[in-house]
Backbone bond lengths (Angstrom), bond angles and torsions (degrees), N, CA, C in turn:
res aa  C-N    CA-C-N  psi(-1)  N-CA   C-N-CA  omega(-1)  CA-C   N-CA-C  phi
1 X - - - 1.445 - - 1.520 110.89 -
2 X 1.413 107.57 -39.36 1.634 100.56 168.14 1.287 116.36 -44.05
3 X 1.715 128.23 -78.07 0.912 115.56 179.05 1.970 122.01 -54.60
4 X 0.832 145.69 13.81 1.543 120.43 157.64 1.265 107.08 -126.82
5 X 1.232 120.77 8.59 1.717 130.83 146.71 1.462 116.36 43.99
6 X 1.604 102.66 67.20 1.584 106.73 176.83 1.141 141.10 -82.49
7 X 1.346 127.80 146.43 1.072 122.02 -173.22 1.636 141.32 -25.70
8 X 1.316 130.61 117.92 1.506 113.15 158.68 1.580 113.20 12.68
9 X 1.339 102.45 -97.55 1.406 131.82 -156.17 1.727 104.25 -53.63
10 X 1.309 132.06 -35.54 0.984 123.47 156.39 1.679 123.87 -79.86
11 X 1.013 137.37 -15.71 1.660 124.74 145.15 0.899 123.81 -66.70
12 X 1.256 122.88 -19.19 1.847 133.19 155.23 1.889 98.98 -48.09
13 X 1.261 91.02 -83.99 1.371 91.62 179.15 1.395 130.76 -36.16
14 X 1.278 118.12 -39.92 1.587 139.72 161.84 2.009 97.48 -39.97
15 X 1.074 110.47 -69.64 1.387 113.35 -172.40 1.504 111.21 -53.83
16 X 1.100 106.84 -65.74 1.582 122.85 -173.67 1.824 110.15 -48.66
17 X 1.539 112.87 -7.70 1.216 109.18 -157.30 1.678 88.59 -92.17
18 X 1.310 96.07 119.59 1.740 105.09 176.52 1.691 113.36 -92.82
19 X 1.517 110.93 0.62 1.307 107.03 158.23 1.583 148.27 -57.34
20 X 1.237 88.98 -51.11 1.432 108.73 -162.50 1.785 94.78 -125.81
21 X 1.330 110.51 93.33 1.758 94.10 173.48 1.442 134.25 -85.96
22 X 1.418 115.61 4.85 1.192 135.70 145.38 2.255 113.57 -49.37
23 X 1.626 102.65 -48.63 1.576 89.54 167.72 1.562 99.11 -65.71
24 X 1.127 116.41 -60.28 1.606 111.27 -158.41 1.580 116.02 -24.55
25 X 1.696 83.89 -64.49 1.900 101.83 -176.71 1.852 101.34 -39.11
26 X 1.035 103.61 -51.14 1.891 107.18 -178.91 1.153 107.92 -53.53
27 X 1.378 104.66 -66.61 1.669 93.55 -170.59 1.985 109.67 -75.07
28 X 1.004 128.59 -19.07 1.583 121.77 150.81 1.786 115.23 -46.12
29 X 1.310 103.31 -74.78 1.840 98.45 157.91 1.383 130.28 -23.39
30 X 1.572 114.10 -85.39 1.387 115.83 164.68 1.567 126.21 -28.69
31 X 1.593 118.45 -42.70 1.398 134.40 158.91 1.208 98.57 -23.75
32 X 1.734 108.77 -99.03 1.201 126.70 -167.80 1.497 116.99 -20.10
33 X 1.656 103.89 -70.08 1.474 113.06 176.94 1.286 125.12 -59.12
34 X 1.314 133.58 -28.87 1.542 121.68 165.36 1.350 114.51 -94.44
35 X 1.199 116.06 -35.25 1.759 124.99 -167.99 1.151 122.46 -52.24
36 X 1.942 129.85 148.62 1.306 134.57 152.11 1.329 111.92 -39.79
37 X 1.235 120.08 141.27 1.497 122.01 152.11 1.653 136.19 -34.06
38 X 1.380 85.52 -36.52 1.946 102.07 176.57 1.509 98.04 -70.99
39 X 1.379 107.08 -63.89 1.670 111.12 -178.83 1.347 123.12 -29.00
40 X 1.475 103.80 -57.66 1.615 122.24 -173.39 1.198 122.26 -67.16
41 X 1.594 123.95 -20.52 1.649 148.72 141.35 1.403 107.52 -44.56
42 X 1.399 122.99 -82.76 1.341 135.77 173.05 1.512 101.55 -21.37
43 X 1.424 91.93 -93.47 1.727 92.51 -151.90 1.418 121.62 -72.64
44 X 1.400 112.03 -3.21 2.093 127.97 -179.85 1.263 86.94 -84.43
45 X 1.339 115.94 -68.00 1.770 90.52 -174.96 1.093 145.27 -3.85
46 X 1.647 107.83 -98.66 1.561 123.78 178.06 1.881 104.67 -33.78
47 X 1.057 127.04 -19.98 1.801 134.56 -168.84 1.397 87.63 -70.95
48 X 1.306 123.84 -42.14 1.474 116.33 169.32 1.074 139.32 -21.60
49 X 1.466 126.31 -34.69 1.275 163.87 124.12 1.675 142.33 -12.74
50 X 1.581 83.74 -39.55 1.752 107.75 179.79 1.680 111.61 -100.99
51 X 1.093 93.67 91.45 1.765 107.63 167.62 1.336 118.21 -79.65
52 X 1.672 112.93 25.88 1.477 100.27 168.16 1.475 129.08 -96.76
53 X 1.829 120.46 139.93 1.528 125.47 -144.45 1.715 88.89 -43.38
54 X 1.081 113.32 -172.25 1.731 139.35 131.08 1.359 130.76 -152.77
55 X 1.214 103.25 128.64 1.689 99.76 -170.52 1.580 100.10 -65.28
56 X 1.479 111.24 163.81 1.570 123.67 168.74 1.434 129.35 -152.27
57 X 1.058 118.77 125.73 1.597 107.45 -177.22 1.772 111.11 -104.05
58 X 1.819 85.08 127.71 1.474 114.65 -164.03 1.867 98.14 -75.36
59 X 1.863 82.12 178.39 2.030 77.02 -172.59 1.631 98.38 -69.61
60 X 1.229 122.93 -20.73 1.660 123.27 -163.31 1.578 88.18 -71.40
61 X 1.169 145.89 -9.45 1.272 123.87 -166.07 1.273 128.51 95.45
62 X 1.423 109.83 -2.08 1.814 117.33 -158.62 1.528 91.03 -120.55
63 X 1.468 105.29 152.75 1.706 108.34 -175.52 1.762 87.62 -92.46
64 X 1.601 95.26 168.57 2.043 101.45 -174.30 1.824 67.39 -150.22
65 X 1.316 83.57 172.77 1.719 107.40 172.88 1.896 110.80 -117.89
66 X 1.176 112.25 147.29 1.219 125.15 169.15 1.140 117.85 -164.67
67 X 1.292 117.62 157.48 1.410 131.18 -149.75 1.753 94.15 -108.27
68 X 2.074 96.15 161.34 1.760 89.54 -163.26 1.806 100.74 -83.72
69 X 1.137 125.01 3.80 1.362 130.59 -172.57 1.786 104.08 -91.01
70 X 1.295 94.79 -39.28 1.803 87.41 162.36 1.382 135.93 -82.55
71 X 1.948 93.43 -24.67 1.721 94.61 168.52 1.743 101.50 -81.55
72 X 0.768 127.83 -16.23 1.838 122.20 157.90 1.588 119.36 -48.04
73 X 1.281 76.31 -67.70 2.188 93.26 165.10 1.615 107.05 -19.13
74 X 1.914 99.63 -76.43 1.064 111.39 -170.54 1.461 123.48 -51.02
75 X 1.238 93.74 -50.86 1.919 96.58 -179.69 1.511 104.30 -47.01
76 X 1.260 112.77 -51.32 1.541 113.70 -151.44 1.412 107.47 -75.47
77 X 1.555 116.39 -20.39 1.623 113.20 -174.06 1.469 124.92 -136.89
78 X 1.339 106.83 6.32 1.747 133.95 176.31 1.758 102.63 -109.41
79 X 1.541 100.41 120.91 1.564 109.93 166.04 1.589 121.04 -53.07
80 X 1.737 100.59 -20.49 1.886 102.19 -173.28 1.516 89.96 -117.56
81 X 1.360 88.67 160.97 1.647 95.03 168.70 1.840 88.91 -166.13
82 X 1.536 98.31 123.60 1.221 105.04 -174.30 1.871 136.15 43.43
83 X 1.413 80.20 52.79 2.011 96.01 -171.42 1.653 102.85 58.29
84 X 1.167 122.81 31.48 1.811 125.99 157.51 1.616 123.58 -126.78
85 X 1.109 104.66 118.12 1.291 107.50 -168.09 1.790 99.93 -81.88
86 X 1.269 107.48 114.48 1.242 118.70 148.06 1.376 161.00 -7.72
87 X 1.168 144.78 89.22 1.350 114.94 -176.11 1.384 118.07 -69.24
88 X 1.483 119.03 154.75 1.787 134.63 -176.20 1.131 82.99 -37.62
89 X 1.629 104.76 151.41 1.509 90.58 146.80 1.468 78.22 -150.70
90 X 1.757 123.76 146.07 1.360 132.93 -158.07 1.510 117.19 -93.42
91 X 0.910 115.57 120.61 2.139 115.77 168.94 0.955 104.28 22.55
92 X 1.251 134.43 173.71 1.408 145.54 167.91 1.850 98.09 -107.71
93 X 1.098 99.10 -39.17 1.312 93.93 -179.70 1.565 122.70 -79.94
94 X 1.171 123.85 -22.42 1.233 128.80 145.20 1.726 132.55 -44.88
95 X 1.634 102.12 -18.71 1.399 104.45 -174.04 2.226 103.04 -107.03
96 X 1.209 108.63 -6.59 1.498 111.15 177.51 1.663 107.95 -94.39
């Protein structure tokens, strides 16, 4: 997704898609990594919400389960997220 670098409005859509939470998780990811700070508040949020599992494969090689409200967690307050280090991204309360 880096390289063909889509629009806003379709990683919006990516998130919002309550179908498939495998897109979501992507377009939540992709968020993180390109997005404003305000943005990444906005639209990670409400994911807060979505307690559905997701499988994941750990560094050992073995899949674990976690839920999309903790991989939210992570994005929003962990420097790594899936062996990628992050850009800062500042308080929430620092940005109101």
């Amino acid at each position: 997704m880096l390289q063909i670098q889509p629009e806003k409005e379709i990683i919006v859509e990516f998130i919002k898609n309550e179908d498939y939470k495998y897109v979501r998780a992507l377009g939540a990811f992709y968020l993180r990594l390109t997005g404003r700070p305000a943005e990444v508040y906005q639209y990670l949020e409400p994911l807060y919400n979505d307690y559905r599992k997701l499988r994941r494969r750990l560094t050992s090689g073995e899949y674990g389960i976690t839920h999309m409200d903790e991989l939210v967690e992570e994005l929003l307050h962990e420097d790594y997220a899936f062996d990628i280090a992050l850009p800062h991204l500042p308080k929430r309360t620092l940005l109101e």
